[in-house]
ZAPA-69880 format. One line per 10 residues: number of its first residue (from 0); for each residue x, y, z of C-alpha. Coordinates in steps of 0.1 Angstrom, whole numbers. Each point is the difference from the previous one (the first is absolute). Example, Ala and Ser with C-alpha at 12.3 -4.5 7.8 and 13.67 -1.06 7.14 Angstrom:
! ZAPA-69880
0> 123:-45:78 | 14:34:-7
END
This chain:
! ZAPA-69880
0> -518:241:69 | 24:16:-22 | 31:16:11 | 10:25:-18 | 37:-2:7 | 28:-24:-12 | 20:-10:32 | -20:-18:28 | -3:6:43 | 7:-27:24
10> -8:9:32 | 5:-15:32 | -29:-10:23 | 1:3:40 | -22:11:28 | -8:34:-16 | -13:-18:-32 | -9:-35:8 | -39:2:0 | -22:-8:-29
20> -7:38:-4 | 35:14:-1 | 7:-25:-25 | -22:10:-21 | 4:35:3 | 37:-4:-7 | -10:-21:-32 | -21:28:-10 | 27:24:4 | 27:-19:-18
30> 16:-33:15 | 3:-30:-30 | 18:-22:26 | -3:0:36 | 33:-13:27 | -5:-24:25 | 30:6:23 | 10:-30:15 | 22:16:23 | -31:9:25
40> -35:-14:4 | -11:-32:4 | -10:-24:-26 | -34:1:14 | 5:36:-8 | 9:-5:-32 | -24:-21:-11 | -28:21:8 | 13:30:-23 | 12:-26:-25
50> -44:-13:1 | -6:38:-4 | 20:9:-30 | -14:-31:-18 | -35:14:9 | 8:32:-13 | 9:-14:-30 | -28:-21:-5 | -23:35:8 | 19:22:-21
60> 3:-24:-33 | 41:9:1 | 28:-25:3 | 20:11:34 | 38:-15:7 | 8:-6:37 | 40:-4:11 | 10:-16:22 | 32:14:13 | 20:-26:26
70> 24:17:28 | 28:-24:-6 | 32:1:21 | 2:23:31 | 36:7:10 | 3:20:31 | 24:-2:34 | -10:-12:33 | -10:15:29 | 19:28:18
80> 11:3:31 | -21:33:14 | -18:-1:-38 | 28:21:-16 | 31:18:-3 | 19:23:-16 | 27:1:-25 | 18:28:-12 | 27:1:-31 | 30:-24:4
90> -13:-17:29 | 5:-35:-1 | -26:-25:-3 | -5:-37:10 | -28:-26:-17 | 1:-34:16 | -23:-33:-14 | -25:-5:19 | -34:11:18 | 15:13:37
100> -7:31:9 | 30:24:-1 | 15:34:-9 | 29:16:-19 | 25:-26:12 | -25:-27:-16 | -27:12:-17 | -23:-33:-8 | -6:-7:-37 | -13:-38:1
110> 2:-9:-38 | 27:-20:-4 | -2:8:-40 | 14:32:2 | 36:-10:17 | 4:-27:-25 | -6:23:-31 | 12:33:17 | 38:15:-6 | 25:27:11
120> -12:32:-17 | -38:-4:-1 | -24:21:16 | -32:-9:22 | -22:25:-5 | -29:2:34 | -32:16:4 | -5:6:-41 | 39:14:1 | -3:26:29
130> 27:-18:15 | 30:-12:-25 | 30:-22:11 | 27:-16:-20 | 19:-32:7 | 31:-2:12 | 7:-35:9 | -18:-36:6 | 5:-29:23 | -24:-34:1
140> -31:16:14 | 13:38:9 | -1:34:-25 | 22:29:8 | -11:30:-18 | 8:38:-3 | -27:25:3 | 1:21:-31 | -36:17:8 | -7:2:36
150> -35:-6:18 | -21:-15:21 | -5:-41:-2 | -30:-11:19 | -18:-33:5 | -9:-20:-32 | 9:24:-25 | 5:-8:-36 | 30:-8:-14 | 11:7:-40
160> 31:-15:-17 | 2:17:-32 | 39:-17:-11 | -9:-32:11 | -25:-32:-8 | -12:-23:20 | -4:-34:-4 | -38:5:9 | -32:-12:-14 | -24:29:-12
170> -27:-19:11 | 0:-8:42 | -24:-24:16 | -25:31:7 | 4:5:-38 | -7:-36:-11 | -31:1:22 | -11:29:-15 | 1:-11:-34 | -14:-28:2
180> -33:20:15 | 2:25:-25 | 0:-24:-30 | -28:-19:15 | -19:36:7 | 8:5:-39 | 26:31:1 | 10:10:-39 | 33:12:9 | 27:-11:30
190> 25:28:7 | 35:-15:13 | 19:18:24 | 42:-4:3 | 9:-13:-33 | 34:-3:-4 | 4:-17:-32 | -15:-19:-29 | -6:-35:21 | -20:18:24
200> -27:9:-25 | 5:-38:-17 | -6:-13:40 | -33:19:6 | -14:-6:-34 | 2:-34:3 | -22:6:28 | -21:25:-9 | -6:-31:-31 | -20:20:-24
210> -27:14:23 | 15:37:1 | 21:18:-16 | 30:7:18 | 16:36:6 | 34:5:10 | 7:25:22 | 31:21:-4 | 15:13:29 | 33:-22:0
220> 32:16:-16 | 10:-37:-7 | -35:0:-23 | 13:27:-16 | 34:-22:-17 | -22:-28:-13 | -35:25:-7 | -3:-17:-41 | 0:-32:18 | -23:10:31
230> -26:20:-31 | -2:-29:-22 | -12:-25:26 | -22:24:17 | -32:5:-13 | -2:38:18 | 28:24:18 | -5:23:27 | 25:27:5 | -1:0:36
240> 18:36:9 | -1:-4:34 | 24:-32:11 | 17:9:-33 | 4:38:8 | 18:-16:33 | 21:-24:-13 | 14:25:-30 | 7:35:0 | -32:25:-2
250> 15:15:-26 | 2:-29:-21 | -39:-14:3 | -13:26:-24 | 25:-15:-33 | -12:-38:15 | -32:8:-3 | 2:14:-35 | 22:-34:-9 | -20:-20:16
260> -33:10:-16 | 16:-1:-36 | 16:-37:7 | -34:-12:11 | -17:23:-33 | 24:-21:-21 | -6:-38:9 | -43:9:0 | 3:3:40 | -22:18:20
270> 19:21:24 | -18:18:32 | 23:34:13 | -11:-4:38 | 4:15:33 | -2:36:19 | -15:17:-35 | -29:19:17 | 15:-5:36 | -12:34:16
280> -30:-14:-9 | -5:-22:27 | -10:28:24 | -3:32:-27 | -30:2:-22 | 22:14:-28 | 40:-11:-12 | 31:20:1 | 12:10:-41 | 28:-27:8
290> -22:-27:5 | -25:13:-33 | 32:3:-18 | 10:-38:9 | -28:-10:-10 | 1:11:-34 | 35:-8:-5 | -9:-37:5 | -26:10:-29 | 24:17:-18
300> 23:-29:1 | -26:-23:-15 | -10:-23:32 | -33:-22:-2 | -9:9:34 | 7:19:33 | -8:-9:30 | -13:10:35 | 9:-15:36 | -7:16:32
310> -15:32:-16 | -32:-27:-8 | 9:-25:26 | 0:22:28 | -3:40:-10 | -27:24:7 | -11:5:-33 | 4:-29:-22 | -26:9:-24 | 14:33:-9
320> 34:-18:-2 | -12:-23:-25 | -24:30:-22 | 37:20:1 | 20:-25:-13 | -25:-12:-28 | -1:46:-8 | 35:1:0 | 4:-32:-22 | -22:17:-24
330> 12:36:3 | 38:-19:-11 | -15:-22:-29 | -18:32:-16 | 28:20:1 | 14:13:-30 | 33:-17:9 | -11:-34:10 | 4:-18:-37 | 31:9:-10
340> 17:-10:32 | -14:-32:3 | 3:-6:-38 | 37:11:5 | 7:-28:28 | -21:-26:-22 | 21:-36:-2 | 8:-17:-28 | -29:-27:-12 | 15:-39:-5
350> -1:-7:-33 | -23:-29:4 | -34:-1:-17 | -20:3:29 | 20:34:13 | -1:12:-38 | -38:0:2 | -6:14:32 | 19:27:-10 | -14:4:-33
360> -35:-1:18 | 12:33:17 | 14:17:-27 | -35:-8:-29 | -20:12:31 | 16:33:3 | -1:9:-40 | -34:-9:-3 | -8:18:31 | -19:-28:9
370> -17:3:40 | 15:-27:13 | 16:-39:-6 | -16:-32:10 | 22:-30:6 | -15:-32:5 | 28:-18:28 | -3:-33:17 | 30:9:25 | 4:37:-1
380> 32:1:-17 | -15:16:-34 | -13:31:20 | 32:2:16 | 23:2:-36 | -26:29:-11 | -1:18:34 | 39:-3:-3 | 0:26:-32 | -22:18:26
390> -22:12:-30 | -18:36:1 | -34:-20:2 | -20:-22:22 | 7:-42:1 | -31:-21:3 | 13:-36:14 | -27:-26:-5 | 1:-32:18 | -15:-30:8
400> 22:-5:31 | -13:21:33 | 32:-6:16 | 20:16:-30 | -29:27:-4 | 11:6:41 | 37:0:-9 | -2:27:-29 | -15:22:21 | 36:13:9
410> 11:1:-38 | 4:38:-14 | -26:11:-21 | -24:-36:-2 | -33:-2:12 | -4:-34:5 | -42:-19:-8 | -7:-33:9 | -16:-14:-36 | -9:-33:-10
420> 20:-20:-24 | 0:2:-37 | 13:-24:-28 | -7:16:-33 | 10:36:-14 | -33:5:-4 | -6:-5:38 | 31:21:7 | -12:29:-24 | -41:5:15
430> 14:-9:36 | 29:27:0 | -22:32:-17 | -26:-13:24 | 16:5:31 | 21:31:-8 | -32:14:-8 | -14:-10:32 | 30:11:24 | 1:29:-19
440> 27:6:-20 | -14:-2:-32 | -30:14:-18 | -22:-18:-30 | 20:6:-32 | 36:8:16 | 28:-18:-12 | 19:-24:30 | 34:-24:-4 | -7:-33:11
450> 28:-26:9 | 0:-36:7 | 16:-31:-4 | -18:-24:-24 | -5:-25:4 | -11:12:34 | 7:-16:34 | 42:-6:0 | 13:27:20 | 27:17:-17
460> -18:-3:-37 | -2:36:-9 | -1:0:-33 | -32:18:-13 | -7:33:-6 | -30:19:-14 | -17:32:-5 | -38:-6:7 | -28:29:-4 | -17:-4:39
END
């Protein structure tokens, strides 16, 4: 099944889309990765979409990536005394440690973390920054705060602090319990929620041991002063515009994003531009221009994929959501603009020789106007340093790895075949015209680029390249 588009969908599944037939139908339409949110459902739950997907892929001949996407911490205030109250602009405000339930004189917030990191002149930021209040001064277990944006505080509502980090674990007991079902269920990716900085990544990699690939979620403004260090150990990034659109200004999310992607673009990291993209979707069988715009900014900017949440998870029509984001994608990358604004936000290759080849690769492929590339990869990474150049033709990924076949399925512009293993040039040559003939993207007598590492097997070999006629 050939997509013809460069950047991927991931889609979220939930009760509107969790049966074997929705599934499919949303593969048909578009999805190349599909979100298990951990945040709801039950691992029973889970498991039975998770049996699905691998039986849709087994019926439809195409490697499928499922993420798994843990909830990580929840911080929120107690209970409240007659389940709310109001706060208007310069009232003064009250958080006390611990799980009592109270009002505006002590306002329960039972995470002790918070009044050991907090200080005079950070905000808390409840209910997704409806409410905004400012410290004004601390004692052992007690937070006195101004109300800079006035509202209404009601039981258990969430609670943002954009100036400050915690001394928190990404990864809660939930979390770890999750994981560890998830890697035994065989998820290709694990999404982490709440990272702060560079050891939270090293933390849940170590867990995570090799048996995912590990996406870090950005929605932190403390991620955002160590990002290089967060992108290189990551193996994926998700812009996550909502928690990040609370914890910064609005106004400054759209310049993030654009960052963000090109960071990721430079170190050969996919990046995933998520949340509220098609969001009038969820009960509208058509966007708003906003949202279509959005969309193809995230195109525009270069990202490998965009994704869906409660427009698939829970929305009325998740199959149209999914056929208008794959039209819109498409409507962007055939646009007469499209090249020359990615090409003019293209990083810089490493000088190193397997860099210099992918990028050569890219560059014969396009003067010779061959139909696509083949690259032979035992870990994905060779795709990836050609789909960085995002070249003007197709990337055909083979692999002998089903798990890395799974993984590239969020990679721009690679289409990613399970092949068997080959040890000579001679195997490499009648195996790669065979197969790009068969997936169809070549035709007997064109003219392909293949590239490899030889001898084959080592990841991170590349160091062959070859025109072949297919």
């Amino acid at each position: 099944m050939r997509r013809h588009r460069r950047a991927k969908i991931v889609a979220t599944i939930g009760p509107a889309t969790a049966s074997p037939e929705m599934l499919l139908k949303l593969h048909l339409a578009g999805v190349d990765t599909f979100r298990l949110n951990f945040s709801h459902g039950s691992h029973a739950d889970h498991a039975k979409v998770h049996a699905a997907i691998r039986a849709l892929e087994v019926e439809t001949g195409i490697p499928i990536g499922i993420l798994q996407d843990l909830q990580g911490p929840k911080i929120r205030v107690g209970r409240i005394t007659g389940g709310r109250f109001t706060l208007e602009k310069g009232d003064l405000v009250r958080f006390v440690l611990g799980s009592t339930e109270g009002g505006v004189e002590a306002v329960p917030l039972p995470h002790p973390e918070i009044f050991a990191a907090i200080a005079p002149g950070h905000d808390l930021l409840i209910d997704d920054g409806r409410v905004r209040v400012r410290v004004r001064s601390l004692g052992a277990d007690t937070i006195e705060a101004e109300t800079i944006v006035g509202g209404v505080i009601s039981d258990r509502k969430g609670v943002n602090l954009p100036g400050t980090v915690l001394d928190l674990s990404p990864l809660t007991e939930k979390d770890r319990i999750d994981l560890a079902f998830g890697l035994d269920l065989g998820v290709d990716w694990v999404a982490l929620s709440f990272v702060q900085k560079p050891g939270d990544v090293i933390e849940a990699k170590a867990l995570v041991d090799g048996r995912a690939g590990l996406v870090a979620k950005i929605e932190k403004p403390s991620a955002l002063d160590h990002i290089d260090d967060i992108i290189r150990l990551a193996d994926a990034i998700m812009v996550a515009r909502g928690d990040l659109g609370v914890e910064i200004p609005p106004e400054e999310v759209p310049a993030r994003q654009k960052e963000l992607v090109l960071a990721s673009r430079r170190a050969v990291t996919p990046v995933i531009v998520a949340t509220q993209m098609l969001d009038s979707m969820i009960g509208a069988p058509t966007p708003t221009r906003a949202e279509a715009s959005d969309v193809a900014t995230a195109i525009y900017d270069g990202a490998d994929a965009v994704m869906l949440s409660a427009e698939s998870a829970t929305g009325a029509y998740p199959v149209e959501t999914v056929e208008m984001m794959d039209r819109i994608i498409r409507s962007t990358e055939n646009h007469k603009l499209y090249r020359s604004l990615v090409q003019a936000s293209q990083p810089v290759t490493e000088d190193t020789p397997p860099h210099a080849v992918a990028a050569a690769a890219a560059d014969l492929a396009e003067a010779i106007d061959a139909p696509a590339i083949v690259t032979y990869t035992s870990s994905g990474n060779t795709a990836g340093r050609i789909a960085r150049k995002r070249p003007v033709l197709p990337i055909l990924a083979l692999t002998p790895h089903m798990e890395v076949a799974r993984r590239m399925r969020l990679m721009w512009g690679v289409h990613s075949v399970l092949s068997r293993s080959v040890h000579t040039l001679e195997e490499m040559v009648d195996q790669a015209a065979e197969v790009a003939r068969r997936e169809e993207f070549a035709r007997p007598h064109d003219h392909i680029v293949v590239v490899s590492g030889q001898p084959s097997g080592p990841s991170g070999s590349t160091n062959n390249l070859r025109v072949i006629e297919t």
